[in-house]
N, C-alpha and C positions, 0 to 999 in steps of 0.2 A: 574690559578696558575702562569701562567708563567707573566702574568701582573702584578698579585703580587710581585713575585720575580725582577720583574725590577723594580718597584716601594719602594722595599727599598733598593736596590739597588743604585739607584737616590738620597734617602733621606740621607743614609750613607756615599755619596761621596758630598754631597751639607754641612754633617757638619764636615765632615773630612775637606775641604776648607774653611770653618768659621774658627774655631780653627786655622788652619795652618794663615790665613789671620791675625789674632789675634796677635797670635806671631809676625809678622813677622812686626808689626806696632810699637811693640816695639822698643826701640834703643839700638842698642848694646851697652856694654859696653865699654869703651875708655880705651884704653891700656895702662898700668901701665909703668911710667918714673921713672927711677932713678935720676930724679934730686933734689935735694933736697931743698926745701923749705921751708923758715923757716915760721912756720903755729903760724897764731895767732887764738890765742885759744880765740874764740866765746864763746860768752853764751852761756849756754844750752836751749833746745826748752822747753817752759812751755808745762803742762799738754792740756792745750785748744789749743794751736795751732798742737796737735799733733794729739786729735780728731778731730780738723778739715779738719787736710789730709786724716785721715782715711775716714773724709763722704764726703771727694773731690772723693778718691779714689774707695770706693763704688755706690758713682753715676755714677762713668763712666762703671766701670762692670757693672751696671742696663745700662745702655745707650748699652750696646754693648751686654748683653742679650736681650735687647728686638730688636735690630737690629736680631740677630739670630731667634730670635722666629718669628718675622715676613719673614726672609730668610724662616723660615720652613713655617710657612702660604703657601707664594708664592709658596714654593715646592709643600704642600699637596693641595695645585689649580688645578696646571700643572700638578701632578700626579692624582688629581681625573677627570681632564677634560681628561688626557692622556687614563685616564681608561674607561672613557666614550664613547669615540671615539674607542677605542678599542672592546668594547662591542657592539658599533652601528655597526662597521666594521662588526667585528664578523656574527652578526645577518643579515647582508645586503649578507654576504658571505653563509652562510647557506642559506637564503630564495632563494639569487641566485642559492645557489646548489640544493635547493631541488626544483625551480621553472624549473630546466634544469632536474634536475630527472625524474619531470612529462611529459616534455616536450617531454623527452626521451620516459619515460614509453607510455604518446599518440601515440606518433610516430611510435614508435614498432608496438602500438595496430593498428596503421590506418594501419602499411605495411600488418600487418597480415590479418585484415580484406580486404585489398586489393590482398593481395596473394591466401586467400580464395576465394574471389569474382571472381580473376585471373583462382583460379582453376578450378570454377566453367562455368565460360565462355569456359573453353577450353573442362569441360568433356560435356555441353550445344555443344557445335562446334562438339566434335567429335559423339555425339552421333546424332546430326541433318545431320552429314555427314555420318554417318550408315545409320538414316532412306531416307535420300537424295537418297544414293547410290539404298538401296532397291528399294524404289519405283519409281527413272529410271528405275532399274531391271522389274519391277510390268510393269511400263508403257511400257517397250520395249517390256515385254512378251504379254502383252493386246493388244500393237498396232502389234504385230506380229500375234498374234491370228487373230484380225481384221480382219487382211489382208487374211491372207493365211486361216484361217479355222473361219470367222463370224459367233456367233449366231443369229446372227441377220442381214437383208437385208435390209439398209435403204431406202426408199422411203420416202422424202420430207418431212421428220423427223420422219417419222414412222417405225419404226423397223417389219420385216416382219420375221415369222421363221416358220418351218415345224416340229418341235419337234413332236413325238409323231406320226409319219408316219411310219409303214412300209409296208412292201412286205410280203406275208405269201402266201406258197403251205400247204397244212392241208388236209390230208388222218382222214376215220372213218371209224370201220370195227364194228358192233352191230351182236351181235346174235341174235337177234329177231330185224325185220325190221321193221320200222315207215314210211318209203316212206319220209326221209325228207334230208336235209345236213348235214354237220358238226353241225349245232344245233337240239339236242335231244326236243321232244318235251315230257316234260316226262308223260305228261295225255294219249299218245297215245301207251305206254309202252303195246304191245297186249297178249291176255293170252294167253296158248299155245291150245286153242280151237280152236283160230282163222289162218287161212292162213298163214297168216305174223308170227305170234308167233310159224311157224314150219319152218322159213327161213332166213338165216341171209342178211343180207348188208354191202355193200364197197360203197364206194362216194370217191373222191379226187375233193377237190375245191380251188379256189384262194380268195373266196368273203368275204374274213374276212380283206383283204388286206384293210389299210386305211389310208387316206390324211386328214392331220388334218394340217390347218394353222391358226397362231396367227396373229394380226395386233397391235402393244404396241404403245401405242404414250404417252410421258410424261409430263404434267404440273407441276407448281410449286409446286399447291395443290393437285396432283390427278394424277393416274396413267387410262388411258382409254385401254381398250384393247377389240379388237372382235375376238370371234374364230367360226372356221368352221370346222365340222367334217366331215366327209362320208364313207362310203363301197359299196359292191355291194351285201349284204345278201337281196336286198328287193327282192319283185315278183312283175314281170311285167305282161301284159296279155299276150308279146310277149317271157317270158321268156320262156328257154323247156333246154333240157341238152341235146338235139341231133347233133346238132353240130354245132352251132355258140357262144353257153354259152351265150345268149345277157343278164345277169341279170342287171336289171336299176341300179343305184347310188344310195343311200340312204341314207336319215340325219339322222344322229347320233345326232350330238351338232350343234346349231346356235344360239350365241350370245353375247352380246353387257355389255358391266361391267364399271360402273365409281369406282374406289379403291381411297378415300377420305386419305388425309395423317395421319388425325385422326384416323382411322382405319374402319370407317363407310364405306361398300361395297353395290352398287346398280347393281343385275345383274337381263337381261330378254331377254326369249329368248328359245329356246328348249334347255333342259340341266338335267342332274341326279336332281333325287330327292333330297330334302334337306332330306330326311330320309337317302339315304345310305352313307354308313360312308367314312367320308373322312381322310386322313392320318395328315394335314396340318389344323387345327380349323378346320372352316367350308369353305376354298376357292376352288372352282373350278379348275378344272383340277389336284387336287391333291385326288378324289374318289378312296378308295381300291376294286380294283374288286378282286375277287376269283381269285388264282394261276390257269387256266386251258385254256385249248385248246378250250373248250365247248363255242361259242357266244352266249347261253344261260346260260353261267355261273353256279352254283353248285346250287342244292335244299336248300330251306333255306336261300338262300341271295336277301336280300332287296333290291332293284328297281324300278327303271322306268325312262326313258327319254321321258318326255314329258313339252310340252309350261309352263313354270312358270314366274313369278317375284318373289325375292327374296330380303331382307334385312337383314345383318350381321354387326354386330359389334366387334371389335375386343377390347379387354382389356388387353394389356398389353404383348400378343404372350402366354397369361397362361389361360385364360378365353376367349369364342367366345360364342355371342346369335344371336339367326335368326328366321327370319318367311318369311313364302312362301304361294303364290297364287299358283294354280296349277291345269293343266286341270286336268277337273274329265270324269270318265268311268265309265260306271257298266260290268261288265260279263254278258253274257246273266244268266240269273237268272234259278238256275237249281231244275226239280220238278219233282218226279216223285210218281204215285199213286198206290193200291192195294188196293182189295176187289170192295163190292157194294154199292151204294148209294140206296136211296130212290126209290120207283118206279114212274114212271111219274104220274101226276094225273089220272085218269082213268084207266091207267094200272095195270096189275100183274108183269108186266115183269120187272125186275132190271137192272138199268143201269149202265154199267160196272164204276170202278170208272175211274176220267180224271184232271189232273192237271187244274189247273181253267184258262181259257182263258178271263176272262173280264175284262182285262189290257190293257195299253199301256203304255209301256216304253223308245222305239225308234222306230228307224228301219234303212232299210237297206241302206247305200248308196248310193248315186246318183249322176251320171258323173257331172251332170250340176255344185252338191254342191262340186266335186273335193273330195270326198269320194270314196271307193272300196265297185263298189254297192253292193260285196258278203258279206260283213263286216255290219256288224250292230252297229249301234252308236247311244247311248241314250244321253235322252233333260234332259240335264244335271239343275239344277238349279242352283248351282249355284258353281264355283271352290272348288277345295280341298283346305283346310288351316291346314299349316305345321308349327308346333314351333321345334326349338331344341336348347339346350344348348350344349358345348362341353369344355371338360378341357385337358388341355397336359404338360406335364413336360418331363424332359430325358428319363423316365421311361417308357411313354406310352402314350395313350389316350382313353379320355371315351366320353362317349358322350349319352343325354337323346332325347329322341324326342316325341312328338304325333301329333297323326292325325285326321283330321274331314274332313268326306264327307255326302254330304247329296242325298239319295236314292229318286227318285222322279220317281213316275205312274200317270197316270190317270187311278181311278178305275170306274166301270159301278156296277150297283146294285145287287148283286146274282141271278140268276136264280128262278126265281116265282116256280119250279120246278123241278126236277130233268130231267137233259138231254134239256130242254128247253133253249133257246139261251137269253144270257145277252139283258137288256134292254138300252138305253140308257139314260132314263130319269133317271134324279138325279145323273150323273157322277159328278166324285170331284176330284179332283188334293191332290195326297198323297206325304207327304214326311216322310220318316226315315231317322233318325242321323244313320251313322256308323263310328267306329273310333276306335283308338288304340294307345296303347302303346309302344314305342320299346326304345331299347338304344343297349351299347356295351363295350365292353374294350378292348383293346390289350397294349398287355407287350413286352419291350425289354428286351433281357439276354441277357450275354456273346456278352457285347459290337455289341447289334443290329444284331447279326449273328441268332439269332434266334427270331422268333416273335412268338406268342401265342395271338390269337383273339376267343373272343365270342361274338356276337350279335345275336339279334332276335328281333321278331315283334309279339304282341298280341292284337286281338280286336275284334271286330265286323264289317264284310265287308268288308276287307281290304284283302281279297285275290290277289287281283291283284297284289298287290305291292310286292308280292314275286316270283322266278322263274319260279314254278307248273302250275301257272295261279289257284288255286282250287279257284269255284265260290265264289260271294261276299255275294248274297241270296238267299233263297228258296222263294214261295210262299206261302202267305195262302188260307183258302179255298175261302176267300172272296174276294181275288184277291188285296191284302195288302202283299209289301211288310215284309219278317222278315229275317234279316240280320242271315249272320251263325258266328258263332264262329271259328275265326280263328285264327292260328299259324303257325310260322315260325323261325328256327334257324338254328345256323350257326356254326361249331367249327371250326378251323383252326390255323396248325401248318406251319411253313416256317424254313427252316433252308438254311442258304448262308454256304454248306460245306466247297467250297472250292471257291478261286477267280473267278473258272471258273463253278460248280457247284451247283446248286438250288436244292430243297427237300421241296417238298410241300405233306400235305395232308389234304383233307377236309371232313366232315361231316354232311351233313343239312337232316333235316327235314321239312317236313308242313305238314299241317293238316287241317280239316273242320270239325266241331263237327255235329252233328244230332241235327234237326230239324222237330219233328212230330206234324202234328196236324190231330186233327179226322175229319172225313168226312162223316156223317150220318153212313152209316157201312161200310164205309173203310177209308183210311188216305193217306193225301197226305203232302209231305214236300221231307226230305233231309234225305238220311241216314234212310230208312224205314224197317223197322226186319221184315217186309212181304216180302220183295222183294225176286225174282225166282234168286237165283245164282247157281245154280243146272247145267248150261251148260257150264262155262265159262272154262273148261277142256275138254269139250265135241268136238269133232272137227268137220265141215263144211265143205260145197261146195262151190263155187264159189257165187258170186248172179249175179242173171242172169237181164235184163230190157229189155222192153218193147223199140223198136224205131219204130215201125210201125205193124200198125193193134191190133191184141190181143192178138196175142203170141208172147210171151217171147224171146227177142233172146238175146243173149250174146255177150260183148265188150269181145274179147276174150282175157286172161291174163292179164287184168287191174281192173278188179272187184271183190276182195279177200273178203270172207267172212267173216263175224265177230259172234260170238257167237249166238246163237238165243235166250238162258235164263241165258242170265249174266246183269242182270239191278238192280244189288247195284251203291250206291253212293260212289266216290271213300272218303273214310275213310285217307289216308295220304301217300307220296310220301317219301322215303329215300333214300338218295345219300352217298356213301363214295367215296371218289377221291384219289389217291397216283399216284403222277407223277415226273418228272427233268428235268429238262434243263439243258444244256451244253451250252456254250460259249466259240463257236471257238475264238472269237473276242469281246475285251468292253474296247474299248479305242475313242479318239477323233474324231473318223470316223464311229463311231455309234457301232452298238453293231449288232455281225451275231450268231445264236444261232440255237438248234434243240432241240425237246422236245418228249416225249413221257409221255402218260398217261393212266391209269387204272380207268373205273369209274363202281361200283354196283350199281345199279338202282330198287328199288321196289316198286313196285303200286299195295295199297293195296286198297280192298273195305269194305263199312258196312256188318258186316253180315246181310245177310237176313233170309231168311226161311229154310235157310241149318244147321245156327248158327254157321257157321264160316265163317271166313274171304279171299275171293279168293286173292290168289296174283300173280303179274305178276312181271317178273325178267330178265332183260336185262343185257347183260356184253357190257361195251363199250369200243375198243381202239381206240386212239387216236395219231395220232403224228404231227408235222409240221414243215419246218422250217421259219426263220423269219429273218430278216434284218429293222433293224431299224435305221429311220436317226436321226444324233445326236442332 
């Protein structure tokens, strides 16, 4: 608009100057004289020369109109080139302005994203100078640990440590005596028939006391570690409690573990069963033994430390699977008979009945083999084989297991007769499967301050592998192994009262099922409802032996008698436990503690010929204290 506006502008002052130039080319008029002159009077102009000034006079106004018209051409040039240039101006003004605009609007954007990037490097800086800080902090506190309180003893890159040692004094006071330690032997639980079952016991011992050292050494792919356990619960021949206490050292745990970064574990060596339950999958040195003072631990709980190799895998710290080689043992194999068999050939007379003797299953010991010749040890064929699965989350852990061992005799051919001695001809090497079932679970509550565990063990033969020891088999008549039916469980509660306070208490059972078979006219096996339990309340004298000549002399107060018609098979074993600990001390310098315990003890048998069940009942206290290094 405003180029318009000076554009005519320009055109109305370009023909105001035409016009004015017009005029001004005219000539004035010449100023009127008074003089007077005398005027001769001319002709007058004819018609034709008068239109011919008219088209003199009109051609020159055509002549100086078209001078103007072309004055205005020129102008409307100038003004539209003027206009043009203004318009390119224009446009070259704007593209510059909006070319600075964008340049401006990038600009802002890169400072902004630069002030972002800015601010991000700085909250990057202060928070790598947090974690910086910290883990100085971390590295100061670790290499101050190091120094001043190591878990670990390096040797020549091997880390050495004693975790899991300590020191224990352990008092046992029983109302019915067993002749034994602080470990109850619960089969020898005596009835109140017997000597011992009208006399209580006190013991105080130190031999629960134990040295356990680890050796970790670590590769890129694999963690190696060996561990060694010990105590002094064994027996020696020189051991006695008169007054030197010399009891020998004894292996607990020996052995040797490759820990794969895959999670694949190779461990062999003398070590817990991969049956008892461990708190950690399935790794080592993380086994939950029973809350108690007892080194034969609560009735019901599953064991054994003996020579294995094992295989575990690990899945993710949520899933663990294993299997295990494992030495194998039989119990001596337990049998006992009633009534009469057949009469011998030729005779009238009946002979009394008799567990079958034309077996062999081990024997006993011998110095040379580094065996305890008093110990009997059977020709195993071939190791126990052990699977288990185990699962864990925050909540708890479970865990399935089973087991196979295989039972192995050499049988000789039945007696041609009754009472007549086995023959040898036609002996044959017998084997029986035995095995079983077991698994577990335990639960956390109220943020791990209390635990709740049940496990157990079911099968056939598999008595050993619980606390009782109850046998693994009976006999038949024909001198053929037949596994018993067995059982074993476990309840247990834990509660962490207070920082300094434990609360335990436990409940197990085991069991041996019967086992009868008939014997011409009597029967021999496990658990026989013929058997005489008629005395096992009945009380005794001493017993007396034989050391020279044919009278009887007596070991004076060392030969306590035991029942003379108490021969049921012991039918199952029950414990309940309720104990505490106190923890004077549980910080970085180990943990110092004392503990007291309550345990009910009952060992029951089959009924026999009475048709009830005799039971024998012990009350056990316990106490100890303990220092444990960190």
């Amino acid at each position: 608009m405003n180029l318009k506006a000076l554009a005519s502008l320009v055109l109305a002052s370009a023909v105001a100057g035409q016009a004015h130039a017009a005029f001004a080319a005219e000539p004035a008029p010449a100023p009127k004289t008074t003089k007077h002159v005398r005027v001769k009077r001319s002709a007058k102009p004819t018609v034709q020369s008068q239109i011919e000034q008219l088209r003199s006079d009109m051609a020159a106004q055509r002549s100086q109109i078209d001078n103007l018209q072309q004055q205005l051409s020129a102008r409307d040039a100038q003004l539209q080139q003027v206009q043009q240039q203004s318009q390119m101006a224009a446009q070259q003004a704007t593209q510059q302005a909006m070319d600075a605009v964008n340049a401006q609007q990038a600009a802002t954007a890169q400072n902004a994203t630069a002030v972002a990037s800015l601010q991000g490097s700085v909250s990057d800086l202060q928070a790598n100078n947090a974690s910086l800080a910290t883990t100085i902090q971390t590295d100061q506190a670790a290499t101050k640990k190091a120094i001043e309180t190591p878990d670990l003893i390096h040797f020549k890159g091997v880390g050495l440590s004693f975790t899991n040692s300590f020191i224990e004094f352990a008092t046992v006071d029983r109302t019915r005596a067993t002749g034994s330690d602080i470990n109850t032997p619960f089969l020898s639980v005596p009835f109140s028939g017997a000597d011992a079952g009208q006399m209580s016991e006190f013991f105080a011992s130190g031999r629960q006391s134990r040295l356990a050292l680890s050796a970790i050494g670590r590769l890129n792919s694999a963690t190696l570690q060996a561990y060694y356990e010990m105590d002094w619960l064994g027996a020696g021949i020189t051991s006695n409690d008169n007054q030197s206490n010399s009891y020998v050292v004894r292996e607990r745990q020996l052995w040797a573990q490759a820990a794969l970064n895959s999670g694949l574990t190779f461990t062999g060596g003398q070590q817990w069963t991969l049956a008892t339950e461990t708190r950690q999958g399935l790794d080592n040195k993380s086994e939950i033994l029973p809350d108690t003072i007892d080194p034969q631990y609560n009735v019901g709980f599953v064991w054994a430390r003996q020579p294995g190799f094992r295989v575990t895998q690990n899945f993710g710290n949520k899933l663990w699977v294993g299997a295990s080689v494992e030495q194998s043992q039989l119990i001596t194999p337990s049998c006992i008979a009633t009534g009469n068999v057949t009469p011998a050939a030729g005779t009238t007379a009946a002979v009394a009945a008799a567990c079958p003797t034309n077996y062999v299953a081990g024997a006993a010991g011998t110095n040379g083999g580094l065996f305890n010749a008093s110990t009997t040890y059977s020709y195993n064929l071939a190791p126990d084989l052990i699977g288990k699965i185990a699962y864990q989350n925050k909540y708890g852990h479970a865990e399935l297991f089973a087991i196979g061992s295989f039972l192995r005799n050499r049988v000789y051919p039945v007696q041609t007769a009754a009472g007549a001695a086995a023959s040898a001809a036609g002996a044959y090497n017998n084997t029986t499967f035995a095995g079983g079932i077991g698994g577990g679970v335990r639960g956390y509550a109220m943020q791990k301050k209390v635990e709740i565990a049940l496990h157990g063990l079911y099968g056939d033969g598999i008595g050993r592998y619980a606390s009782a020891q109850l046998p693994d088999t009976t006999v038949r008549q024909n001198g053929v192994f037949a596994p018993l039916h067995n059982y074993a469980a476990l309840g247990e509660i834990f509660l962490h009262a207070t920082p300094r306070i434990d609360v335990y208490s436990d409940w197990g059972v085991e069991g041996a099922q019967r086992r009868i078979f008939a014997d011409g006219g009597g029967f021999v096996g496990y658990g026989l409802k013929t058997a005489n339990n008629t005395g096992c309340y009945t009380a005794v004298a001493p017993t007396a032996t034989a050391t020279s000549g044919t009278n009887p002399v007596q070991t004076v107060g060392y030969l306590p008698g035991s029942p003379a018609n108490c021969a049921g098979s012991n039918k199952d074993v029950t414990e309940g436990t309720i104990g505490t600990d106190y923890y004077f001390y549980k910080g970085p310098m180990g943990r110092f503690r004392s503990g007291l315990q309550y345990s009910w003890i009952e060992r029951a048998l089959w009924s026999g010929s009475t048709g009830t069940s005799p039971k024998a009942i012990d009350n056990v206290i316990e106490t100890n204290i303990r220092y444990y290094l960190p």
